[in-house]
C-alpha positions in Angstrom: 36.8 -91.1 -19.1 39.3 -91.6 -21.7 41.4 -94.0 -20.0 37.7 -96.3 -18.4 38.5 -94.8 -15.3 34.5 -94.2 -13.7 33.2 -93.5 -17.1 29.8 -95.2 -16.1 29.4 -92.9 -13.1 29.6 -89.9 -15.7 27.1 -91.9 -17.3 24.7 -92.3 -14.3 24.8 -88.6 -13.6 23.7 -87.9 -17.1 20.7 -90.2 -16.3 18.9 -88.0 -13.6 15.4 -88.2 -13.7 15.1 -87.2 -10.1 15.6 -84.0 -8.0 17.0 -82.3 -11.1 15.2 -79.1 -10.7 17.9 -76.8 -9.5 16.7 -73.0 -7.4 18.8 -70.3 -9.1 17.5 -68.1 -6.6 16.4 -68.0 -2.9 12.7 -67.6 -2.9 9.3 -68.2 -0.7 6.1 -69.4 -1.9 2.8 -69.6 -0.4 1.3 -73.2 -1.3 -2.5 -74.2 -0.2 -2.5 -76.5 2.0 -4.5 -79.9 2.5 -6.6 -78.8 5.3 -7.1 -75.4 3.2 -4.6 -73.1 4.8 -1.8 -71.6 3.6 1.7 -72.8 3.4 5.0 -70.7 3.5 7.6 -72.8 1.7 11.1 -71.5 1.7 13.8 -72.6 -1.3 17.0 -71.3 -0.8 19.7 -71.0 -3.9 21.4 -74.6 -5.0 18.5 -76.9 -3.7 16.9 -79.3 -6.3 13.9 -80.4 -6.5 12.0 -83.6 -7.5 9.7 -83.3 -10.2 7.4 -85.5 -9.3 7.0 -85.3 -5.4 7.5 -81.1 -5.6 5.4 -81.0 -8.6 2.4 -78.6 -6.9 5.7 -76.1 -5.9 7.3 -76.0 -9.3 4.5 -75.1 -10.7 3.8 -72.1 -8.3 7.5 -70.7 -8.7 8.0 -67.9 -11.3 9.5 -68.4 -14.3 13.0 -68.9 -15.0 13.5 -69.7 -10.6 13.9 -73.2 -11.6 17.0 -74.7 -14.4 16.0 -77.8 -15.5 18.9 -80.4 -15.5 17.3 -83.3 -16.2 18.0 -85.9 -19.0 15.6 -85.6 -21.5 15.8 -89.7 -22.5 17.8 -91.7 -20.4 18.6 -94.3 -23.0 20.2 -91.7 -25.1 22.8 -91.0 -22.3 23.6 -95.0 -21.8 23.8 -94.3 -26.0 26.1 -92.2 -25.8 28.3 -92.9 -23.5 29.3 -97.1 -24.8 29.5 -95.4 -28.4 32.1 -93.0 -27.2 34.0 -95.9 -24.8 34.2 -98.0 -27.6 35.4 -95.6 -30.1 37.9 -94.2 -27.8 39.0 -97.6 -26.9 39.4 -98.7 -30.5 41.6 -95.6 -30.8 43.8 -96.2 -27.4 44.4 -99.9 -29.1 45.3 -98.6 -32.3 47.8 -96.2 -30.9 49.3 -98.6 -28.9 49.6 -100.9 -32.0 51.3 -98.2 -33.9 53.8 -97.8 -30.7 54.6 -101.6 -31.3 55.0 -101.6 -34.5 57.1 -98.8 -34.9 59.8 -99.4 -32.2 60.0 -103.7 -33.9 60.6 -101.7 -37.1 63.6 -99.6 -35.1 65.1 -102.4 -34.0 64.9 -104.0 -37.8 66.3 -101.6 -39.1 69.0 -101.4 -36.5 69.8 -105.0 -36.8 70.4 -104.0 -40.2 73.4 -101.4 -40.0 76.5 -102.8 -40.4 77.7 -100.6 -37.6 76.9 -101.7 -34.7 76.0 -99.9 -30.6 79.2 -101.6 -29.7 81.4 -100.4 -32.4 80.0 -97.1 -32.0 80.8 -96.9 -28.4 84.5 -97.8 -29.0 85.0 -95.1 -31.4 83.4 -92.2 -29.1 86.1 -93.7 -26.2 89.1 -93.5 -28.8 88.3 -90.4 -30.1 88.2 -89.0 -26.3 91.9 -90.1 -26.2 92.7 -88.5 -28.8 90.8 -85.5 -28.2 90.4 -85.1 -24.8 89.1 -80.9 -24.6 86.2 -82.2 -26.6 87.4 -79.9 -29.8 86.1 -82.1 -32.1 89.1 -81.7 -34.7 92.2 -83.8 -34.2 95.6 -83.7 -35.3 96.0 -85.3 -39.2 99.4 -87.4 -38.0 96.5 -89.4 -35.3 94.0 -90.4 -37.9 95.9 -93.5 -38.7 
């Protein structure tokens, strides 16, 4: 979410009002029906339920059959989620101003040096010449 990428669909799934009553267990329960029989309703483990339409079979199921996973206040998850976007995006723009700003102030400072890439490069090829085993020491009578 970090980087914007579907951060509102984390959003609408932390906005669930609907068939967020989740079975922990398989289970059967006998509801009444309307023409005054009984009903055999199975639930098996990982189905969810609506709390409004399957609101005479939550109430029949034992306690602790159902986990609740719905949002308490939606408006608290839309809340949430622009306050964190916008902080993170102020942070993802201030570390890319930093990035800026420190390679312009690399490349003042190497404007600066009186020794330049170029110069530099010349010396490492003459020094190869001179030392070509990579020794790092040279003979005094080649410094000149």
């Amino acid at each position: 979410m970090l980087t914007g990428e579907d951060w509102n669909d984390a959003m609408h799934g932390a906005m669930v009002k609907e068939d967020c009553y989740l079975v922990q267990a398989d289970i059967s329960v006998t509801l009444p029906g309307s023409n005054g029989t009984l009903q055999q309703v199975d639930l098996k483990r990982g189905q969810y339920l609506d709390p409004v339409d399957d609101h005479a079979l939550i109430d029949e199921l034992p306690q602790g059959a159902l986990k609740d996973e719905c949002t308490i206040n939606s408006m608290l998850a839309v809340l949430y989620f622009c306050i964190y976007m916008l902080v993170c995006t102020y942070i993802m723009i201030q570390l890319v101003i930093g990035i800026v700003l420190e390679n312009v102030q690399t490349a003042t400072f190497m404007e600066g040096i009186s020794v330049g890439q170029d110069q530099i490069l010349d010396f490492v090829s003459a020094w190869k010449e001179f030392d070509p085993f990579g020794t790092s020491y040279i003979s005094v009578k080649q410094l000149t």
